[in-house]
C-alpha positions in Angstrom: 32.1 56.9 1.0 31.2 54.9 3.3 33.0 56.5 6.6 31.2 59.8 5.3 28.5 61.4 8.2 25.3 61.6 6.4 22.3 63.0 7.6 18.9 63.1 6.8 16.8 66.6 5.5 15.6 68.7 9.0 11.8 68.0 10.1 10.6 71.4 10.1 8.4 71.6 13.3 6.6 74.7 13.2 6.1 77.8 10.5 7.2 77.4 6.7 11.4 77.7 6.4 12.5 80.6 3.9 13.7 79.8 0.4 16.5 81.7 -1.6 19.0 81.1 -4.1 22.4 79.7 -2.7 25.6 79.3 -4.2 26.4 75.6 -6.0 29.3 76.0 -3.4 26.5 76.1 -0.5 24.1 73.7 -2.5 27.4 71.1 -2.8 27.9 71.0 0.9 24.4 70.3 1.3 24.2 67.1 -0.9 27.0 66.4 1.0 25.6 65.5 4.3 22.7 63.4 2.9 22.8 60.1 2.6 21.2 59.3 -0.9 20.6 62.4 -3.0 20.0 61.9 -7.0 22.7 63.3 -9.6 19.7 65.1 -11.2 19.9 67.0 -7.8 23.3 68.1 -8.3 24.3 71.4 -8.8 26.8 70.0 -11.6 24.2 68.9 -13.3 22.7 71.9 -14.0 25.8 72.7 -15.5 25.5 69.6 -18.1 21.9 70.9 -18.7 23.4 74.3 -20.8 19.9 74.5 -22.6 18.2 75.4 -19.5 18.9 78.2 -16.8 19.7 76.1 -13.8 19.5 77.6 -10.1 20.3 76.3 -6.7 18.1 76.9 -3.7 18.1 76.7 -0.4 15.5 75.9 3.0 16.4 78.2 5.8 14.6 77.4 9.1 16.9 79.6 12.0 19.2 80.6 9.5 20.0 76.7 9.1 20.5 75.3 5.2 17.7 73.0 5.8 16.6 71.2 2.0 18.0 72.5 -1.2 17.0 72.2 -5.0 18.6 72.3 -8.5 16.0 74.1 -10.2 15.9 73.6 -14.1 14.2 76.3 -16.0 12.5 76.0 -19.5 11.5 79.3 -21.2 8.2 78.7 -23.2 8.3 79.3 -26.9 7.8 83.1 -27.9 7.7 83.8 -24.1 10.9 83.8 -22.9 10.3 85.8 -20.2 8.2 82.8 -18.1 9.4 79.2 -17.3 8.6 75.9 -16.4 10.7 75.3 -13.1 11.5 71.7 -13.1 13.5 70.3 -10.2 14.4 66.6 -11.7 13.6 63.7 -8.4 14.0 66.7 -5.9 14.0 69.0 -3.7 16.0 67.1 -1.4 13.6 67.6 1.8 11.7 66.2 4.8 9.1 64.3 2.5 7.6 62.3 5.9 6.9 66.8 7.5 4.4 68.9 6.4 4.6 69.1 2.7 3.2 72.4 2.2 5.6 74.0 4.8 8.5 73.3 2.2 6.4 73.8 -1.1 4.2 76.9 -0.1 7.2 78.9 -0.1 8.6 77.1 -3.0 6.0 78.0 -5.1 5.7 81.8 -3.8 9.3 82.0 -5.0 9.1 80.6 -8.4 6.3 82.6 -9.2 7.5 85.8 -8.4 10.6 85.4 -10.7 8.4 83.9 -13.8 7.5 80.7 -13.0 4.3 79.8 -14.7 4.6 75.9 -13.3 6.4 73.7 -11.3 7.6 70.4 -12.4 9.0 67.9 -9.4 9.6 64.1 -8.7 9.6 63.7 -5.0 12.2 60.7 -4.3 9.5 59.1 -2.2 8.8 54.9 -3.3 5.2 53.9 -3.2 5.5 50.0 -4.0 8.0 47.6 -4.7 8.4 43.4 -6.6 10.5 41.2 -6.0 12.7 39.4 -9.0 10.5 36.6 -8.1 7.1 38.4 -8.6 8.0 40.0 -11.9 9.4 36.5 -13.0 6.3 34.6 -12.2 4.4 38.0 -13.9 6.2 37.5 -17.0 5.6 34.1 -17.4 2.0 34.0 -16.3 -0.1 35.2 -19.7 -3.5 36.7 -17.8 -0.3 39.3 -15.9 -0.1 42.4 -18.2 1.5 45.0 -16.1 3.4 45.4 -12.5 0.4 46.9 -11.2 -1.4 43.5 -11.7 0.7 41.9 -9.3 0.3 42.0 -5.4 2.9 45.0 -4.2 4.3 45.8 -1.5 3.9 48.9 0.1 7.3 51.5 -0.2 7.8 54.3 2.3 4.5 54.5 4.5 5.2 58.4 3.6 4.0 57.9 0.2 0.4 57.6 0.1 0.5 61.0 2.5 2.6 62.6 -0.1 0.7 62.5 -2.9 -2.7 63.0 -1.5 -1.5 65.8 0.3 0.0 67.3 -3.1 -3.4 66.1 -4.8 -5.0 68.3 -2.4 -3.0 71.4 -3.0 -3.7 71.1 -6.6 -0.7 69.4 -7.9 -1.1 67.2 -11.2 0.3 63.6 -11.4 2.2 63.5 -14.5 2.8 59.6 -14.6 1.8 58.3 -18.2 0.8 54.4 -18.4 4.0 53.3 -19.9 5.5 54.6 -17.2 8.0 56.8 -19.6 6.5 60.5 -20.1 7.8 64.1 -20.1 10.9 63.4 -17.7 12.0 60.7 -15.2 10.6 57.1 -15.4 8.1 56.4 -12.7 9.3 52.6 -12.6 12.4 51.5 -11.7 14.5 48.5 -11.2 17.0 49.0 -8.1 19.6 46.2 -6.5 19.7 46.7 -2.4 23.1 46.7 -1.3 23.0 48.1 2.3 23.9 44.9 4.5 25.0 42.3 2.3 28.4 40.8 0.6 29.6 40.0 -2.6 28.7 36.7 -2.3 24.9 37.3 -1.2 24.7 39.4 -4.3 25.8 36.9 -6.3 23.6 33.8 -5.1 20.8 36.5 -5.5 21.4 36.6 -9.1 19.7 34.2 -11.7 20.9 31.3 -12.6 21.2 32.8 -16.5 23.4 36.4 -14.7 25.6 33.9 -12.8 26.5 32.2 -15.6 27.3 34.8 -17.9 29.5 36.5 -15.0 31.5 33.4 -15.1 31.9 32.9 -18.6 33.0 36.4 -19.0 35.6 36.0 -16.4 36.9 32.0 -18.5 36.9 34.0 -22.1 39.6 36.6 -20.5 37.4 39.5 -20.1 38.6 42.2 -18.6 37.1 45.5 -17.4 38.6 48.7 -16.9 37.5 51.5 -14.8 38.6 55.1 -16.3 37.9 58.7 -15.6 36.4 59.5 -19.1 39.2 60.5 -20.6 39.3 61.5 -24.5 40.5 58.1 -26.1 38.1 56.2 -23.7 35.1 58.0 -24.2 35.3 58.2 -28.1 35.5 54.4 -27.5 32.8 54.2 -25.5 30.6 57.0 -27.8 31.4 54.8 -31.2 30.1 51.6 -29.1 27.3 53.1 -28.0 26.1 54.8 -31.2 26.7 51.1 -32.8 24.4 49.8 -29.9 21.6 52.6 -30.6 21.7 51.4 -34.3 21.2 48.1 -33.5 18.3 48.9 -30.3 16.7 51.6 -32.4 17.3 54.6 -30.3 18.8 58.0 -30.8 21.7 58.2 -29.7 23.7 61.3 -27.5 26.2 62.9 -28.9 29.7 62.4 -28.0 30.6 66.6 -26.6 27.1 65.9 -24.6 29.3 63.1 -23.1 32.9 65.0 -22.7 30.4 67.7 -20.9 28.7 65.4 -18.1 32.2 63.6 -17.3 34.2 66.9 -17.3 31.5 68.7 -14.7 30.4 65.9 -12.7 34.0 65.2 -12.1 35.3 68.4 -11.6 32.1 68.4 -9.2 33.7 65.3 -7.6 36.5 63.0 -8.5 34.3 59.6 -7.9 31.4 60.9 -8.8 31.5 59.2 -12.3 32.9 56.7 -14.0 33.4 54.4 -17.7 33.8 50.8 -16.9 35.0 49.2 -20.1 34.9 45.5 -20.4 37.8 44.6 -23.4 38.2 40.9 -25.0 41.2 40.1 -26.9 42.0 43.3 -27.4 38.1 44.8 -28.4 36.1 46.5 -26.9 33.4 44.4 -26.0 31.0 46.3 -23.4 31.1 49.8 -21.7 28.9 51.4 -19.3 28.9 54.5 -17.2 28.7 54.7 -13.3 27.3 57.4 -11.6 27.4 58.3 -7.6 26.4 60.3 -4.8 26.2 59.4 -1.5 25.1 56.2 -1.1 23.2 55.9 -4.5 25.1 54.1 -7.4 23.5 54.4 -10.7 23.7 52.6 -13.8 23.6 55.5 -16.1 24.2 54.4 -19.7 25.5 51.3 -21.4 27.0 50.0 -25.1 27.9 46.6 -26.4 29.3 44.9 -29.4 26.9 42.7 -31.2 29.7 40.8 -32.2 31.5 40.0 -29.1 27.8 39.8 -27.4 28.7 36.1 -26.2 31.4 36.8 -24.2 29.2 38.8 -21.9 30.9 41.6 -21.6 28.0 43.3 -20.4 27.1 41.6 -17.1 30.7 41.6 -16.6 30.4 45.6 -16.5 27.4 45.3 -14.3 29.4 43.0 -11.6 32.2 45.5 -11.9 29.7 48.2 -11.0 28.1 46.5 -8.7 31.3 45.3 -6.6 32.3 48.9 -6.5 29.2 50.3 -5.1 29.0 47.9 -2.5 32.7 48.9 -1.2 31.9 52.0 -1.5 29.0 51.6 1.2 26.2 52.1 -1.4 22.7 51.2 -0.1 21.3 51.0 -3.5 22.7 49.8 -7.4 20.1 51.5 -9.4 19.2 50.4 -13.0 17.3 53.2 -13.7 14.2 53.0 -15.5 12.0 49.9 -17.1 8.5 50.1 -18.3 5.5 48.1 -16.2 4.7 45.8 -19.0 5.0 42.2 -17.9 2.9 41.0 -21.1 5.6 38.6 -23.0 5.2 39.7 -26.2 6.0 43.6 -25.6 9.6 44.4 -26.9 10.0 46.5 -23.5 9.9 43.3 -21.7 13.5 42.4 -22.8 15.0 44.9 -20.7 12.5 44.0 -17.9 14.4 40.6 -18.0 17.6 41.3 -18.2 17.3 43.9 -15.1 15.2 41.3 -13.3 18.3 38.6 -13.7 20.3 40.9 -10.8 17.7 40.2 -8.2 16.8 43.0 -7.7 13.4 44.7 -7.3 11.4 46.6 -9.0 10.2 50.4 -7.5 7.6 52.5 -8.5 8.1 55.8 -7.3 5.2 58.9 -6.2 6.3 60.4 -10.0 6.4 63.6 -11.5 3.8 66.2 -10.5 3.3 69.5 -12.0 1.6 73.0 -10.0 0.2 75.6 -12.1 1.0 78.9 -11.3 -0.2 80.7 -14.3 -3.6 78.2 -15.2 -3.7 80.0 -19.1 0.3 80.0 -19.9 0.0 76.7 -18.1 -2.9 75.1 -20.6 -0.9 77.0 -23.1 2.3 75.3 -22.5 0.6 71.8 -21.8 -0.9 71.7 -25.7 2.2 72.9 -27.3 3.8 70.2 -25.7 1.0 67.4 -26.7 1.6 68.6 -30.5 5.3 67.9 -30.3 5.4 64.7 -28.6 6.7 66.4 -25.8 
């Protein structure tokens, strides 16, 4: 990837760019020249999404594919014939231009073919914490939350782009926890751009470090594999064992033979199973997913019993390694909650995520435009009754 020529989404200058549909052909080409572009922005992905009509479209400024969008739409209950447009951390635009010269005609679009609402999650950071920070947070008892501790400030772009979507009547969608109705707000990400293996490494706690080499003096070894039938069943009975054990639903395994066999087709590299095997069992497995230079730690599953041999953070190293050749700027662990209070069992995976040295990111979150106000209200309180 990393002799690829990326590019960054046009500045439009003057007047509002035209939107249309464009083929995932087109749409693919696009994500092509950026540099960082989330999977959730893929046209493959609306593929994997088969409960939801997914569209690509397109910017046009001179007749120039200038920002493009997977569009997700949900139909509302007993009105089929309206939807909730959700484009998952996307568009892919200019964020630092004029916000309403790409959304205006966004939103003119969507609402002429049923639309009642918009749902998007701009890919724009607001604040970041170093390993350090949340460390010292999580150990100091009068530090509840990330937002208790002093930040600093993301993209400078940020604080225009959500007062400039406040302004046009947008609704923040970001729920305390930081978990609501789509993508977390909070995440943990690993900066890659720049350094070496060994860097990485020394940035790493002492704990991480440790278990990395112990993995490596109990003989495990990890595999990398396209997701292919015997390797993902593996993978699908560890992970269900794993949701047993952590409490959580788990997928189920065709959701699984679905995302490998479109994102692949989509892209040979962009996803892969790591699997870390000890003496013969499977002790660890996670999935790696890529595009551009953005490497994502997408799901992961390990063996209560073989939990010593740390399996597990020899995936992550695996995955990590990788990215970095690959010319990844950022190892992304997806999504944590802000809690820093000690005694909240969300702070367990707050640790083990802070152990990589990483950071944690908040992002601008999900925001919602009503087009239709009643359907809108409508939709909103159906959703409050189910949980979302």
């Amino acid at each position: 990837m990393s002799s690829k020529s990326f590019s960054a989404p046009t500045r439009i200058t003057a007047g509002h760019p035209m939107v249309r549909p464009i083929s995932a052909a087109e749409h693919l080409a696009f994500v092509q020249t950026q540099r960082s572009v989330s999977f959730l922005q893929t046209p493959a992905w609306g593929r994997v999404k088969t409960e939801w009509r997914s569209e690509s479209l397109g910017w046009f400024a001179g007749g120039r594919l200038v920002g493009a969008g997977l569009v997700l739409h949900r139909p509302v209950p007993r009105l089929d014939r309206f939807t909730l447009a959700y484009l998952p951390e996307g568009p892919v635009i200019d964020w630092s231009g004029d916000i309403g010269a790409w959304l205006d005609p966004l939103a003119a679009y969507l609402k002429e073919h049923g639309a009642f609402a918009i749902r998007l999650g701009p890919p724009v950071v607001t604040d970041t914490w170093s390993a350090d920070q949340v460390k010292e947070g999580i150990a100091d008892p009068g530090v509840r939350r990330l937002t208790d501790l002093p930040r600093q400030s993301g993209d400078p772009v940020s604080v225009r782009v959500s007062s400039r979507l406040k302004d046009a009547g947008w609704l923040p969608q970001n729920p305390q926890d930081g978990f609501g109705v789509g993508h977390p707000q909070f995440k943990y990400e690993v900066p890659l751009a720049g350094r070496t293996e060994d860097e990485l490494l020394r940035g790493m706690n002492q704990q991480w470090r440790r278990n990395i080499k112990k993995a490596a003096r109990e003989g495990v070894e990890v595999t990398v594999s396209d997701g292919g039938p015997a390797d993902l069943k593996a993978f699908h009975d560890l992970y269900v064992h794993t949701a047993e054990r952590d409490h959580f639903t788990p997928r189920p395994l065709p959701y699984f033979e679905t995302v490998f066999a479109t994102l692949s087709a989509e892209d040979p590299e962009r996803i892969k199973l790591y699997l870390a095997h000890h003496q013969g069992d499977l002790a660890a497995a996670t999935v790696l997913v890529r595009v551009g230079a953005h490497a994502v730690y997408a799901y992961g599953a390990s063996a209560t019993a073989k939990r010593e041999v740390r399996g597990s953070n020899a995936c992550q190293w695996a995955m990590i390694r990788d990215a970095l050749a690959a010319g990844c700027d950022v190892y992304d662990l997806r999504g944590i909650t802000p809690t820093l209070d000690a005694d909240d069992p969300h702070v367990g995976l707050v640790r083990f995520k802070v152990g990589t040295g990483g950071r944690a990111v908040r992002y601008v979150g999900e925001w919602d435009l009503p087009l239709r106000p009643m359907i809108y209200r409508g939709f909103d309180l159906y959703m409050k009754r189910r949980g979302r």
